[in-house]
py3Dmol code that shows the C-alpha trace and the ligand (Angstrom):
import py3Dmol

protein = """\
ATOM      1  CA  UNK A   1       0.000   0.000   0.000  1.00  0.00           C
ATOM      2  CA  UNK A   2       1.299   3.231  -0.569  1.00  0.00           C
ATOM      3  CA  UNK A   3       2.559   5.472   2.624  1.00  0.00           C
ATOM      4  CA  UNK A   4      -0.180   8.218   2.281  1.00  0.00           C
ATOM      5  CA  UNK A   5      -2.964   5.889   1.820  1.00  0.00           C
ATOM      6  CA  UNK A   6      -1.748   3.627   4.858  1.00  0.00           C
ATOM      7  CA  UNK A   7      -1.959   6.593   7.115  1.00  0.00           C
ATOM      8  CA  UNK A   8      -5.196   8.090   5.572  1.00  0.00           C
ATOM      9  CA  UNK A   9      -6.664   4.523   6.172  1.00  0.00           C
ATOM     10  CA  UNK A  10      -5.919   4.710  10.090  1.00  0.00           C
ATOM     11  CA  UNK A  11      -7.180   8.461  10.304  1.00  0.00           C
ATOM     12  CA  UNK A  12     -10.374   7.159   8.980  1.00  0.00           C
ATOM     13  CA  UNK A  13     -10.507   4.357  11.273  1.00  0.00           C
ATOM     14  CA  UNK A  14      -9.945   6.884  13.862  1.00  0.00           C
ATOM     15  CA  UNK A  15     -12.413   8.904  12.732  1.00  0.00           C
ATOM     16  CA  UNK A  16     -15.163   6.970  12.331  1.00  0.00           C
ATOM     17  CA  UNK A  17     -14.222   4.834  16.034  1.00  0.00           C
ATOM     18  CA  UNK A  18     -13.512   2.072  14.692  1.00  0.00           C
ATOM     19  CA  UNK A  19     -10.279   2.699  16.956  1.00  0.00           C
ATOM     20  CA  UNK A  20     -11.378   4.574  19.237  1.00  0.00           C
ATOM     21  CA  UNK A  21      -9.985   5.348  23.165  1.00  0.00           C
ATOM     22  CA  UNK A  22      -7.623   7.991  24.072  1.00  0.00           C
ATOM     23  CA  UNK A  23      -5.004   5.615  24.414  1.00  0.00           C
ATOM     24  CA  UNK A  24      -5.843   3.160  21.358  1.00  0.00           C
ATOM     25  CA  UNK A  25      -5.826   6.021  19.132  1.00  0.00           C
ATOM     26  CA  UNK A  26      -2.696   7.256  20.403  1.00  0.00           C
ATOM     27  CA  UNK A  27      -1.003   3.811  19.947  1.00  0.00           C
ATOM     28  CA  UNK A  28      -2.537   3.351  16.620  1.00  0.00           C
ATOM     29  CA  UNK A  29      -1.210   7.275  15.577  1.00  0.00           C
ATOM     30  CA  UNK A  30       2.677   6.095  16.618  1.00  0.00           C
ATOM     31  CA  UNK A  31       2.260   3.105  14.375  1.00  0.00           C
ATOM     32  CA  UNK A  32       1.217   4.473  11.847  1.00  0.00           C
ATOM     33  CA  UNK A  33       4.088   7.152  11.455  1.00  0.00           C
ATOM     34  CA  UNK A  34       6.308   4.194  12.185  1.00  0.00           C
ATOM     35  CA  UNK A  35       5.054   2.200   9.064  1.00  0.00           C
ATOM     36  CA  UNK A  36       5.203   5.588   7.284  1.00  0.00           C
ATOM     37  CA  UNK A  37       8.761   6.598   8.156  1.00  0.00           C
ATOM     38  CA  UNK A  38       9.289   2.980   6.883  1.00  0.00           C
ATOM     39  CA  UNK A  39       7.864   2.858   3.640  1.00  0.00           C
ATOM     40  CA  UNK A  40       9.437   6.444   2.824  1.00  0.00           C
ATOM     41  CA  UNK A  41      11.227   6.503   0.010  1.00  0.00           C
ATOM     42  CA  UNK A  42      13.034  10.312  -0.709  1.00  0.00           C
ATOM     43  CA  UNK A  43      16.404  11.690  -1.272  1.00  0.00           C
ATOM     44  CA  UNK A  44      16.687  14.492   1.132  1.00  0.00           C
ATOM     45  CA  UNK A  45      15.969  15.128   4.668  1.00  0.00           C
ATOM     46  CA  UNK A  46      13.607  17.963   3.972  1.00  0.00           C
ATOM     47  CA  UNK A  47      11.662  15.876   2.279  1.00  0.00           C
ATOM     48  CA  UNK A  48      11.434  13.211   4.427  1.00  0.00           C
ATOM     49  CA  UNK A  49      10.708  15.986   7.587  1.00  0.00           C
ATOM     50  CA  UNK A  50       7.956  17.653   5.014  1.00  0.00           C
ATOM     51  CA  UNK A  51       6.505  14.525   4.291  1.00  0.00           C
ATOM     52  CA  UNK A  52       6.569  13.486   7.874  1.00  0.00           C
ATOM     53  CA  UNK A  53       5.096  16.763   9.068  1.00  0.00           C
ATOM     54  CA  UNK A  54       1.987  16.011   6.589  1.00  0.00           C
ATOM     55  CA  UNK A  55       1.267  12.323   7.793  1.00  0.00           C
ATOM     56  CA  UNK A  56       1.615  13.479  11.544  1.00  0.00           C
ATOM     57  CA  UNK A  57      -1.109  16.346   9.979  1.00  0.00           C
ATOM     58  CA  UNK A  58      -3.926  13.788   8.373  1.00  0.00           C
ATOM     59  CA  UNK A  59      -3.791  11.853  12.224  1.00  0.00           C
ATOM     60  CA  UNK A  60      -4.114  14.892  13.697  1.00  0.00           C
ATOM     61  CA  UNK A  61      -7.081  16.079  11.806  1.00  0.00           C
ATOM     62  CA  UNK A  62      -8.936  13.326  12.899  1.00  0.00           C
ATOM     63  CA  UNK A  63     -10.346  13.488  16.772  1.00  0.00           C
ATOM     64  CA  UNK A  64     -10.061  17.336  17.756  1.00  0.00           C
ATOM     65  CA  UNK A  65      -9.999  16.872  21.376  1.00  0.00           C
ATOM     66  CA  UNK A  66      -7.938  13.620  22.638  1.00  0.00           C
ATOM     67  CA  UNK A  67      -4.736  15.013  23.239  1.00  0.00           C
ATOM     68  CA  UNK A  68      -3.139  12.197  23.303  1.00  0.00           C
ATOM     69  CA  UNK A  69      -2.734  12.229  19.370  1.00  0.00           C
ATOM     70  CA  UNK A  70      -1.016  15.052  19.663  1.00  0.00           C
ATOM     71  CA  UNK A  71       1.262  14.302  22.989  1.00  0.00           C
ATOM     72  CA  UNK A  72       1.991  10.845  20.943  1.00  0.00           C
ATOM     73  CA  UNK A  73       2.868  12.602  17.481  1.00  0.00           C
ATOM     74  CA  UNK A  74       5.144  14.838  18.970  1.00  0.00           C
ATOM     75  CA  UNK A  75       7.350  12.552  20.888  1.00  0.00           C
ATOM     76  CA  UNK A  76       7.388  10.616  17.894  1.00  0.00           C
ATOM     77  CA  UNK A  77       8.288  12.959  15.946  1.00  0.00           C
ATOM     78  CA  UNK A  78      11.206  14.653  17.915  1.00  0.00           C
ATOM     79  CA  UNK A  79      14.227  14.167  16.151  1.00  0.00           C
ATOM     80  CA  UNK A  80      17.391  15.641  14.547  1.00  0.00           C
ATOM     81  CA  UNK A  81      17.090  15.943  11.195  1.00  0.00           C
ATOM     82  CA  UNK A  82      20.707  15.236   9.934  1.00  0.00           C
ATOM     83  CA  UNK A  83      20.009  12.389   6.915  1.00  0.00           C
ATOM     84  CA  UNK A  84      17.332  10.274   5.961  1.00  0.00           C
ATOM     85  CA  UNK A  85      18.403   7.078   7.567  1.00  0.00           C
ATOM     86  CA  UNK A  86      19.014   8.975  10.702  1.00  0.00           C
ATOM     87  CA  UNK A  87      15.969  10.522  10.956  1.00  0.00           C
ATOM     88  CA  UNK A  88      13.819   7.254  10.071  1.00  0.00           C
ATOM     89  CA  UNK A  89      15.466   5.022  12.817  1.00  0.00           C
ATOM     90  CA  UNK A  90      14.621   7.940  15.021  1.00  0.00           C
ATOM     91  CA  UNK A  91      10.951   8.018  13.994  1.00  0.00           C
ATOM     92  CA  UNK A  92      10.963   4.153  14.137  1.00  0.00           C
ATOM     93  CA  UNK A  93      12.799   4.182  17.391  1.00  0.00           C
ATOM     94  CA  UNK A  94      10.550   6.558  19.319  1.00  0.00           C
ATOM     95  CA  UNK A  95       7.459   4.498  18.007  1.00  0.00           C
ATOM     96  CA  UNK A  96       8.129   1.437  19.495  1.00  0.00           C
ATOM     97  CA  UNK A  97       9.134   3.286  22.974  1.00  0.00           C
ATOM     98  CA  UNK A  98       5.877   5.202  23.129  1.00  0.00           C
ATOM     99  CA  UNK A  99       3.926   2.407  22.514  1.00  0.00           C
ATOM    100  CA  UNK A 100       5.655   0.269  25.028  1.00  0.00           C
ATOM    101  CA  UNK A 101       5.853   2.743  27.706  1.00  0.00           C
ATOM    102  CA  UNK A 102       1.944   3.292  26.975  1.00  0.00           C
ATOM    103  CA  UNK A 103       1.491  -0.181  27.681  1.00  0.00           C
ATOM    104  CA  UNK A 104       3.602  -0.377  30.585  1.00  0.00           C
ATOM    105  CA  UNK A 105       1.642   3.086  31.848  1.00  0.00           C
ATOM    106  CA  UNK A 106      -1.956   1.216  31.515  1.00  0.00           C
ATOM    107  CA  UNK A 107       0.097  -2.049  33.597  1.00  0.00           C
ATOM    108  CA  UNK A 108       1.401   0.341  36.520  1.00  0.00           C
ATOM    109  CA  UNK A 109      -1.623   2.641  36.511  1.00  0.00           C
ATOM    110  CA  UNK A 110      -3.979  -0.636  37.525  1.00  0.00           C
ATOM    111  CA  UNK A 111      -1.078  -1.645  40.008  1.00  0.00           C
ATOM    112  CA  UNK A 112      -1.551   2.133  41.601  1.00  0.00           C
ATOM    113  CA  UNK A 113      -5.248   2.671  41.272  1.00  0.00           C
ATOM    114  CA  UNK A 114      -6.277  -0.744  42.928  1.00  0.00           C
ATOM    115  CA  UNK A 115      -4.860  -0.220  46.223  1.00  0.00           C
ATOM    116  CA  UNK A 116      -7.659   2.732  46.565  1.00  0.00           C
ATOM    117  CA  UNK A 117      -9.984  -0.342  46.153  1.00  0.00           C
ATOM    118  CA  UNK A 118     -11.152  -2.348  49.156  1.00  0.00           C
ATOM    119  CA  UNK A 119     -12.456  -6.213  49.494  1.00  0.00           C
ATOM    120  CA  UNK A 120     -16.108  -5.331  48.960  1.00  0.00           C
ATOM    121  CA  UNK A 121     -16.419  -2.795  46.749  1.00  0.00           C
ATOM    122  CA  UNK A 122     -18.543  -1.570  43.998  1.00  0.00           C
ATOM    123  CA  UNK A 123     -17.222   0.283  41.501  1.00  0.00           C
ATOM    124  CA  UNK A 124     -18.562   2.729  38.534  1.00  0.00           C
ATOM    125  CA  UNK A 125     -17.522   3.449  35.371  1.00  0.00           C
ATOM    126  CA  UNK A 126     -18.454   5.460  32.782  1.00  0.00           C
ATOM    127  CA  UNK A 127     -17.752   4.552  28.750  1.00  0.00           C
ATOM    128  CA  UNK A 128     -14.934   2.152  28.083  1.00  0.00           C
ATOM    129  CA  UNK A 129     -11.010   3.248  29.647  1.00  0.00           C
ATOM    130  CA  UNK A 130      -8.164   0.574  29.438  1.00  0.00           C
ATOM    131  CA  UNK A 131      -6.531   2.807  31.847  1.00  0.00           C
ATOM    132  CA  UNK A 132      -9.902   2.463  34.083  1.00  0.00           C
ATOM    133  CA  UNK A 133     -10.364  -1.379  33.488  1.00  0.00           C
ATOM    134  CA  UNK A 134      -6.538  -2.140  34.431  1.00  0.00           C
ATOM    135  CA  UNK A 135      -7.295  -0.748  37.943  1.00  0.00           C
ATOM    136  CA  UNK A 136     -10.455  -3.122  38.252  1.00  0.00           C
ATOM    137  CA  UNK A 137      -9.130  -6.108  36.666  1.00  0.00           C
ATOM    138  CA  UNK A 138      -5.839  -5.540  38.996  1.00  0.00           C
ATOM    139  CA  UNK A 139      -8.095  -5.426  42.028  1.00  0.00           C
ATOM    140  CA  UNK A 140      -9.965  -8.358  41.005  1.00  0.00           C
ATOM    141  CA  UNK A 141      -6.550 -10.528  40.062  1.00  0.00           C
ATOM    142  CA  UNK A 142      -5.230  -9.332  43.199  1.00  0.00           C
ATOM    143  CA  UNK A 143      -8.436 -11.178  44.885  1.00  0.00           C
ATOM    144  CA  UNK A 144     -10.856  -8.894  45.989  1.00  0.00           C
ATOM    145  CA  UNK A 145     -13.945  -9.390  45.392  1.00  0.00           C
ATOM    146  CA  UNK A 146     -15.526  -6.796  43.641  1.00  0.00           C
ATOM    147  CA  UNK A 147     -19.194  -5.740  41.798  1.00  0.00           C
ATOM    148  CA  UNK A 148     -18.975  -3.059  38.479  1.00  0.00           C
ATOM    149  CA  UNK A 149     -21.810  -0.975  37.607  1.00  0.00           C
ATOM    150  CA  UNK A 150     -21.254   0.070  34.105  1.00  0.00           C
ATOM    151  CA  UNK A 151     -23.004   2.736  31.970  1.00  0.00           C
ATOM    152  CA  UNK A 152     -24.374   2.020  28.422  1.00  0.00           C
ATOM    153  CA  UNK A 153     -22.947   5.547  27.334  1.00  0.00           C
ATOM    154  CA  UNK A 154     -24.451   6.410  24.725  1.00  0.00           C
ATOM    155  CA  UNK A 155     -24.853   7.523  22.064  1.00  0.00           C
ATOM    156  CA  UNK A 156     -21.948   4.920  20.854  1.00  0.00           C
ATOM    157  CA  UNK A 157     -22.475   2.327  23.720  1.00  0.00           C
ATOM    158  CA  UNK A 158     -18.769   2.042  24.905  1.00  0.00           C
ATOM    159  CA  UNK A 159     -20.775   0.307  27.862  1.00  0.00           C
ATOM    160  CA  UNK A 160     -21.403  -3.000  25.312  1.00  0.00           C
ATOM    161  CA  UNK A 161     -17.318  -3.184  25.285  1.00  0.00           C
ATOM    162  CA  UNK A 162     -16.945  -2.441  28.622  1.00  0.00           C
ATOM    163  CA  UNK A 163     -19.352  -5.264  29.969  1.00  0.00           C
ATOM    164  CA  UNK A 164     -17.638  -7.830  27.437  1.00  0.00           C
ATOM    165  CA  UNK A 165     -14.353  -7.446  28.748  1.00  0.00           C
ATOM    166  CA  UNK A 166     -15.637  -7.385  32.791  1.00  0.00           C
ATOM    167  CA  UNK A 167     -17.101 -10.996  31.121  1.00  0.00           C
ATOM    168  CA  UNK A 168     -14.100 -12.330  30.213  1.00  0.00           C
ATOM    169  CA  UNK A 169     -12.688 -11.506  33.001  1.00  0.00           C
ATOM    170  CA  UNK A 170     -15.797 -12.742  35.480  1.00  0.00           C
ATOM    171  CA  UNK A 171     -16.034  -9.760  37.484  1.00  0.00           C
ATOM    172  CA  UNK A 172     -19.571  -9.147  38.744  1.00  0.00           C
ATOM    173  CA  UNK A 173     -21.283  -6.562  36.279  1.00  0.00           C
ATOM    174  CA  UNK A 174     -24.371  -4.965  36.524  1.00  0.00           C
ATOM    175  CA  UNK A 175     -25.344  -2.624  32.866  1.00  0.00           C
ATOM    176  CA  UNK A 176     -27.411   0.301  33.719  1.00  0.00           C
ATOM    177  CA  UNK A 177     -28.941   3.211  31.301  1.00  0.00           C
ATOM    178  CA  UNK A 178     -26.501   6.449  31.685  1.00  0.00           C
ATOM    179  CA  UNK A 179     -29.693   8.264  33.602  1.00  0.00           C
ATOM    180  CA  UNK A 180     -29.976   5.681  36.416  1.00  0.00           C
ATOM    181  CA  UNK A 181     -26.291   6.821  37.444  1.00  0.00           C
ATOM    182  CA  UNK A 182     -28.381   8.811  40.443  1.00  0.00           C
ATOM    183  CA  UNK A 183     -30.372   5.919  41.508  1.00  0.00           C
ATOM    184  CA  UNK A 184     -27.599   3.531  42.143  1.00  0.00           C
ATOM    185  CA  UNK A 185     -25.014   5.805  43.645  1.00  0.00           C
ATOM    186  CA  UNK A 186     -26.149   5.446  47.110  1.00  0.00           C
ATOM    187  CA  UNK A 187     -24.291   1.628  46.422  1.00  0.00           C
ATOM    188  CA  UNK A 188     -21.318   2.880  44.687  1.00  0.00           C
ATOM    189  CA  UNK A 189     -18.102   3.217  46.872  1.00  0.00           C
ATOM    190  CA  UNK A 190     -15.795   4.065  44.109  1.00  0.00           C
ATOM    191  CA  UNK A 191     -15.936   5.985  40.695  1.00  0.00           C
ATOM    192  CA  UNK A 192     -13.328   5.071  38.451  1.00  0.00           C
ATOM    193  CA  UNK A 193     -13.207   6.710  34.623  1.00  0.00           C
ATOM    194  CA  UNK A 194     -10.581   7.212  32.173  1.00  0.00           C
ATOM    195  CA  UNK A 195      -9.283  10.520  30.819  1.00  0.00           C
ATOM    196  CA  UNK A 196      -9.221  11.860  27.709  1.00  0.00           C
ATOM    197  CA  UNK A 197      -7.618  15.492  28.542  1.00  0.00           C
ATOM    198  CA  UNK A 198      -6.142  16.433  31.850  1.00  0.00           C
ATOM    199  CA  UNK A 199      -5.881  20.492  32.383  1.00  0.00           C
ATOM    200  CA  UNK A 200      -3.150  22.093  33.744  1.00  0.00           C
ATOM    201  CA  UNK A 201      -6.053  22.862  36.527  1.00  0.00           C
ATOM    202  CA  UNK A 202      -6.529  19.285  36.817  1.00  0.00           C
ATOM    203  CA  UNK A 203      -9.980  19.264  35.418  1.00  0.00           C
ATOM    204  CA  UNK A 204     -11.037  16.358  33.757  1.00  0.00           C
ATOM    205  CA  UNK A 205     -11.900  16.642  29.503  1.00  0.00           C
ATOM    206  CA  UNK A 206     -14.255  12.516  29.897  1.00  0.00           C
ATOM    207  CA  UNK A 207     -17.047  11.162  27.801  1.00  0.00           C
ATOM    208  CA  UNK A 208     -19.866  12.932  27.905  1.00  0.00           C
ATOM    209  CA  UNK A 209     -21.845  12.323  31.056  1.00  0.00           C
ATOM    210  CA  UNK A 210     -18.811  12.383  33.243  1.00  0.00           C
ATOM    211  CA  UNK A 211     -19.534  15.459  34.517  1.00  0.00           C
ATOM    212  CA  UNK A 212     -23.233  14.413  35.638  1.00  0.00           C
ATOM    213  CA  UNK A 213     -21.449  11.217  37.547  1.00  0.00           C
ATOM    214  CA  UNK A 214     -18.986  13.592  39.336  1.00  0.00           C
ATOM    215  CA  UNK A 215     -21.508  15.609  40.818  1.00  0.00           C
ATOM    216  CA  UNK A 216     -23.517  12.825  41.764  1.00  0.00           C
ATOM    217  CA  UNK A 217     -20.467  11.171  43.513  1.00  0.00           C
ATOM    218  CA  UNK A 218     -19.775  14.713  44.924  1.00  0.00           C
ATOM    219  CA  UNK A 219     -23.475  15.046  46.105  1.00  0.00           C
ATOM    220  CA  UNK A 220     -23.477  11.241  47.833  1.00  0.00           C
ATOM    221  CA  UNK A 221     -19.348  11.728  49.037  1.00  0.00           C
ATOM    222  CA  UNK A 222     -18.386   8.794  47.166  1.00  0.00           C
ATOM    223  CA  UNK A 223     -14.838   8.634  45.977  1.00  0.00           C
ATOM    224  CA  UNK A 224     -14.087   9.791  42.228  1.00  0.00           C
ATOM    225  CA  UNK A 225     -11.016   8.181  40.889  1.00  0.00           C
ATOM    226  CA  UNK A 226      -9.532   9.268  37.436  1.00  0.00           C
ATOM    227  CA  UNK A 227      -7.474   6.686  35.410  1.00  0.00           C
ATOM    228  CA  UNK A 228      -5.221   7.991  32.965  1.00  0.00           C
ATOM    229  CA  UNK A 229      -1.326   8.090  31.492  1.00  0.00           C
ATOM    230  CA  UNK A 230       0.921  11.382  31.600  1.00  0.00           C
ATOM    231  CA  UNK A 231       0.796  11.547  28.157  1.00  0.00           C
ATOM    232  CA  UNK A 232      -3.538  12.521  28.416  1.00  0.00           C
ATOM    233  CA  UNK A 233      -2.214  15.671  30.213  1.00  0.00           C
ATOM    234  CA  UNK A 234      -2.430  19.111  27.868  1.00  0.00           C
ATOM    235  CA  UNK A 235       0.487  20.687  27.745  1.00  0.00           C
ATOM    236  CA  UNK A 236      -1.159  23.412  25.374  1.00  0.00           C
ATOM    237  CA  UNK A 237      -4.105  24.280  28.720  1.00  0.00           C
ATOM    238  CA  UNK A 238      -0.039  25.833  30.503  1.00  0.00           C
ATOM    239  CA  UNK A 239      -0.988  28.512  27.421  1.00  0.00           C
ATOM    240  CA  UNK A 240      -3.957  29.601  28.467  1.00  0.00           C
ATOM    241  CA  UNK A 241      -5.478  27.131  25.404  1.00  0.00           C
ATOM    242  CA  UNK A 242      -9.192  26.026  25.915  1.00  0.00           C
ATOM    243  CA  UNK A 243      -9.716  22.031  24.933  1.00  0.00           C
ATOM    244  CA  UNK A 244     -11.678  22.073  22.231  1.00  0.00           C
ATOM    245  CA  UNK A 245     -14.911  19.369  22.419  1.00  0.00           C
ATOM    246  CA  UNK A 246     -15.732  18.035  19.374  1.00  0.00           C
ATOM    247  CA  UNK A 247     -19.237  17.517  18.513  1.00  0.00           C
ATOM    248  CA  UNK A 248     -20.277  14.695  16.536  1.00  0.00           C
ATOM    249  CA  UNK A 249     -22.663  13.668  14.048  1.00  0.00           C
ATOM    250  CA  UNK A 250     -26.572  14.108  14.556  1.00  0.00           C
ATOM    251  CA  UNK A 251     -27.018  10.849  12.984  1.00  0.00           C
ATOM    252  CA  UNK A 252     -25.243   8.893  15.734  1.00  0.00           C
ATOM    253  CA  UNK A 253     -27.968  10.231  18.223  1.00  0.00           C
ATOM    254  CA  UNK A 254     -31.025  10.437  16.052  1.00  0.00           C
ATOM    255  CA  UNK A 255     -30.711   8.101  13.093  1.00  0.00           C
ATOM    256  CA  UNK A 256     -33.303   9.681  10.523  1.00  0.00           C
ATOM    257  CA  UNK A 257     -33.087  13.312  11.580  1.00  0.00           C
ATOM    258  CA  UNK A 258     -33.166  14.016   8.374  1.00  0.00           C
ATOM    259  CA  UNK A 259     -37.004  13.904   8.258  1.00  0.00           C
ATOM    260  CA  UNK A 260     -37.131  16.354  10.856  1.00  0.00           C
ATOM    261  CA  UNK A 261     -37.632  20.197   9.626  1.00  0.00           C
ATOM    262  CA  UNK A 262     -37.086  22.046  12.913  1.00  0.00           C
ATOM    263  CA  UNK A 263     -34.976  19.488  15.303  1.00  0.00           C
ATOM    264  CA  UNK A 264     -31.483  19.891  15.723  1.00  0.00           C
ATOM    265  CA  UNK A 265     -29.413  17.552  17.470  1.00  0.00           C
ATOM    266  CA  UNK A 266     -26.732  18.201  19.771  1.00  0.00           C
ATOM    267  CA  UNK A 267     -23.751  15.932  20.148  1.00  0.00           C
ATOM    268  CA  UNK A 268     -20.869  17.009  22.227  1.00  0.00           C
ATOM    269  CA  UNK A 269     -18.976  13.815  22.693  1.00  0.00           C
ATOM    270  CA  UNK A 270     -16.704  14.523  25.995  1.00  0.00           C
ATOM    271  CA  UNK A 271     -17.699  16.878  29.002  1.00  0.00           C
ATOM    272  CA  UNK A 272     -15.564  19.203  31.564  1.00  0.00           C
ATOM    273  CA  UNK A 273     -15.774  17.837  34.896  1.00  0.00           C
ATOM    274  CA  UNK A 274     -14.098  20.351  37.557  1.00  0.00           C
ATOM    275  CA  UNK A 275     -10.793  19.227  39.327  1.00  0.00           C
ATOM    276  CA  UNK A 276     -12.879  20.000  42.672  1.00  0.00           C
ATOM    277  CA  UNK A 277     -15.426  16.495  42.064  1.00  0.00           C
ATOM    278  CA  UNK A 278     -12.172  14.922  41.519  1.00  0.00           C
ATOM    279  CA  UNK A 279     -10.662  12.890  44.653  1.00  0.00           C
ATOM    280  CA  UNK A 280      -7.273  11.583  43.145  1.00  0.00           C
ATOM    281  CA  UNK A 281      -5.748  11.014  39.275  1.00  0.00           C
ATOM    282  CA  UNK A 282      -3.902   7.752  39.054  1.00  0.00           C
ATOM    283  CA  UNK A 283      -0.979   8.181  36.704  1.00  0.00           C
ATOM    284  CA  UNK A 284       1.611   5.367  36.017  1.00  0.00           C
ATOM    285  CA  UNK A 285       3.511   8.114  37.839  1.00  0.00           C
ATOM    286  CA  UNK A 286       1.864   8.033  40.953  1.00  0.00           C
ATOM    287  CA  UNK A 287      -1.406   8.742  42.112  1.00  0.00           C
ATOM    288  CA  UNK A 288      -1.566  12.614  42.710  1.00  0.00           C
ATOM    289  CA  UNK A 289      -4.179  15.717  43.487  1.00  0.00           C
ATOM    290  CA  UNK A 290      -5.632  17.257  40.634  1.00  0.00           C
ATOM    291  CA  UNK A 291      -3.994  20.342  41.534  1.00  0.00           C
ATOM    292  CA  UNK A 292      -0.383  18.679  40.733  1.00  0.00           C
ATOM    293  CA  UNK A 293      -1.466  18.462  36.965  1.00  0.00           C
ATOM    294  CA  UNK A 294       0.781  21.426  36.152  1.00  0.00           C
ATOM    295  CA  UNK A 295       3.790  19.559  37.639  1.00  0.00           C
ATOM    296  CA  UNK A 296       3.023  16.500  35.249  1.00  0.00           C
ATOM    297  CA  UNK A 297       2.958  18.757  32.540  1.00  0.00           C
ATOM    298  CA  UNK A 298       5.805  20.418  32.882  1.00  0.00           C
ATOM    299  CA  UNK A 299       7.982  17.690  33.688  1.00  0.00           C
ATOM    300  CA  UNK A 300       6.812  14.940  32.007  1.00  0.00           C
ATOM    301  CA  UNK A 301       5.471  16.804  28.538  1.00  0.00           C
ATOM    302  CA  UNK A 302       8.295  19.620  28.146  1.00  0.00           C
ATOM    303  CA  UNK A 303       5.410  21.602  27.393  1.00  0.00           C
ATOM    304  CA  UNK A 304       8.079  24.649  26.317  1.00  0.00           C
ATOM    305  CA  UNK A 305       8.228  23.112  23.161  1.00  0.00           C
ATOM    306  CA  UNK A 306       4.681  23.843  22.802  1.00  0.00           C
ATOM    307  CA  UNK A 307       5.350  27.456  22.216  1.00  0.00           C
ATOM    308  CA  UNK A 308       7.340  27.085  18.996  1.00  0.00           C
ATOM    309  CA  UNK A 309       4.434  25.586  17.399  1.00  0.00           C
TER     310      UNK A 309
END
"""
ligand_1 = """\
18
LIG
P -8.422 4.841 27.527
C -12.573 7.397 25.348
O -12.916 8.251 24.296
C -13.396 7.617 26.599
O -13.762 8.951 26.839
C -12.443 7.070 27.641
O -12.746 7.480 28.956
C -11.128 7.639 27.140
O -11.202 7.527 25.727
C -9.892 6.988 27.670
O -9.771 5.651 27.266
P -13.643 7.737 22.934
O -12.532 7.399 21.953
O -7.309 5.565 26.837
O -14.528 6.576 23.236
O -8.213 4.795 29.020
O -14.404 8.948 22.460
O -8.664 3.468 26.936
"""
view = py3Dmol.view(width=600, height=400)
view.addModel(protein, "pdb")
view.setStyle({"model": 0}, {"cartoon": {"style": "trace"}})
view.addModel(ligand_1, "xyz")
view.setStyle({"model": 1}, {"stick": {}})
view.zoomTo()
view.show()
C-alpha cells in the first residue's frame, strides 16, 4: 500500500471509532508514522521531515480533542534531522518506545489505582477506559472481590465493550442506562473513569456524562477516581489554550433526523468535569491531586516546546 494511503486509512478508522480510546488512538497514531517513516522513500531530509510533518497532519485532523494524538505525534516525531536514515530510525525508534511505555503506563496505573480499592467494593464506570479497566481487573486478580456498575454511554455504547471485557474476566457486572447513574449511587463506593484530557487545573476533559457522575459522587461523598497516562495531560491548557470538544454527528444520536424540519441535534462527545469532584488522578507516575497536573505537565510533557508551534 502506498505510505499516504496507509496513514489516511488509520485516520479514517480513527475517525469513524472504529479505533477509538484515548489511548488506542494514540497507539494506533505512533504506528502508523512508524510504518510511514518505513515505507518512505526520498532523497533528502527535507523531504522526508515535510513529508513526515503532513502524515503526523492527516492523524491529527482526525479526533479534535484527545490530546493524546497530539502528545503521541510529537514525541514521535522529535528528532534531529541530519540524513534520511538517521531521521527514520529515530521516527521508528521513538514508536516502538511510546507504545511500550503506553502499555507499561496502563500495567502500573492498575497496580496504583487498585490499592484505593477495598475487598467489597462496587465500583462505577463510565464509557470504556483501558486505563480504568486495568485498575479493576488488577483489584480483582489481586483477589478482591468486587461488583462493576457500568453505563451504556451512549450515544456509541462504549458500555457494550466495557461489559464484554468485565465478562471475560468474570467480574460481577451490573449494565445500567446512563440516567440511572443517580439511583444507584447510594451503592457505589468508588468511581473510576478514564481521561481523555487532563488540564493544567486538573480538570477532567471525559465522555460525555462524566460530569453528571462527578456531581452525583460529589453530592453522595463517594470517591471519584480518574485513570489515565501522563501523556492525556495538555500541555497546550499551561498557554492559556481552551480544549476544544468536538461535537459529533446528529445521525449517531437520532438516526433519521433528516425527516425532521425544525430538530437539531446536539452531540458534544466529551464533558468538563471540575478538578474539585475529583478525589485523586492515578498516573503510572503516581497517584496525585488534581492540583499537581501542572507539575506532570511540565515535567513529564516539556510543554516549552509547545510554544514554537
Ligand atoms: P483509555 C474514550 O474516548 C473515553 O472517553 C475514555 O474514557 C477515554 O477515551 C480513555 O480511554 P472515545 O474514543 O485511553 O470513546 O483509558 O471517544 O482506553
Amino acid at each position: 500500500m502506498n505510505p499516504t494511503d496507509q496513514v489516511k486509512e488509520t485516520a479514517q478508522k480513527i475517525r469513524s471509532m472504529e479505533i477509538r480510546g484515548a489511548g488506542r488512538i494514540a497507539i494506533a497514531a505512533a504506528a502508523s508514522l512508524k510504518e510511514f517513516a518505513l515505507a518512505l522513500d526520498v532523497d533528502s531530509v527535507e523531504e522526508f521531515d515535510s513529508e513526515i510533518r503532513r502524515a503526523a497532519g492527516i492523524l491529527l485532523d482526525t479526533r479534535p480533542t484527545a490530546v493524546s494524538l497530539s502528545n503521541a505525534i510529537r514525541m514521535v516525531t522529535r528528532y534531529e534531522p541530519s540524513d534520511v536514515e538517521a531521521a527514520r530510525q529515530a521516527i521508528i525508534a521513538n514508536a516502538d518506545s511510546f507504545i511500550d511505555s503506553s502499555q507499561k503506563a496502563v500495567e502500573r496505573i492498575g497496580k496504583i489505582g487498585s490499592r484505593r480499592v477495598s475487598d467489597g467494593d462496587t465500583i462505577l464506570t463510565h464509557c470504556n477506559s483501558l486505563a480504568a479497566l486495568s485498575v479493576i481487573s488488577t483489584a480483582h486478580r489481586s483477589g478482591k472481590k468486587i461488583r462493576v456498575i457500568a453505563t451504556e454511554s451512549r450515544p456509541r455504547y462504549q458500555g457494550i465493550t466495557t461489559i464484554g471485557m468485565l465478562e471475560e474476566l468474570g467480574i460481577p457486572t451490573e449494565l445500567i442506562v446512563d440516567s440511572a447513574v443517580r439511583s444507584v449511587m447510594n451503592d457505589v463506593d468508588l468511581v473510576v473513569v478514564g481521561a481523555d484530557v487532563i488540564t493544567a487545573s486538573g480538570s477532567l476533559v471525559n465522555k460525555i456524562g462524566t460530569a453528571q457522575i462527578a456531581l452525583c459522587a460529589h453530592e453522595a461523598r463517594t470517591s471519584f477516581m480518574v485513570a489515565a497516562e501522563t501523556y492525556k495531560f495538555s500541555p497546550r491548557t499551561i498557554l492559556g489554550e481552551m480544549v476544544t470538544i468536538e461535537e459529533r454527528g446528529a445521525e449517531e444520536v437520532l438516526p433519521g433526523i433528516s425527516k425532521y424540519k425544525c430538530i437539531r441535534v446536539r452531540n458534544p462527545a466529551f464533558d468538563v468535569t471540575p478538578h474539585s469532584y475529583i478525589d485523586v488522578i492515578c498516573t503510572e507516575v503516581g497517584a496525585i491531586p488534581p492540583e499537581m497536573s501542572y507539575l506532570i505537565i511540565k515535567e513529564r510533557l516539556g510543554w516549552e516546546l509547545e510554544e514554537e508551534s
